[in-house]
C-alpha positions, 0 to 999 in steps of 0.5 A: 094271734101268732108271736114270733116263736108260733111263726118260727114254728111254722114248716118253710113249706106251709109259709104260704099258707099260713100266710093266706088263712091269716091274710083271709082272717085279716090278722096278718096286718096285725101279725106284722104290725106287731113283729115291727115293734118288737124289731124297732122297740123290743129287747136284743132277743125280742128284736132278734125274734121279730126279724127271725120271724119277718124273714121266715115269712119272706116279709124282711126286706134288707138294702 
């Protein structure tokens, strides 16, 4: 399963993509579930990396 750095490596355009083949392979749940963690849990870097990530996928959503 892809961590925060294999998201971030992912051109902005093939987002969608990589989106859909994880949502079809049913990991993207997974993908997700695990960057929260680390954005609530982690340390400074893994928080930092998690919320680069979640926003990367279009997935951080800010009040």
């Amino acid at each position: 399963m892809p961590n925060s750095d294999d998201i971030l490596g992912v051109a902005p355009e093939a987002v969608p993509e990589f989106i859909q083949r994880h949502a079809g392979k049913k990991t993207l749940s997974r993908m997700v579930k695990q960057l929260n963690a680390e954005l609530l849990g982690g340390d400074a870097v893994a928080r930092a990396r998690a919320e680069q990530a979640l926003n990367h996928l279009g997935l951080l959503i800010r009040d």
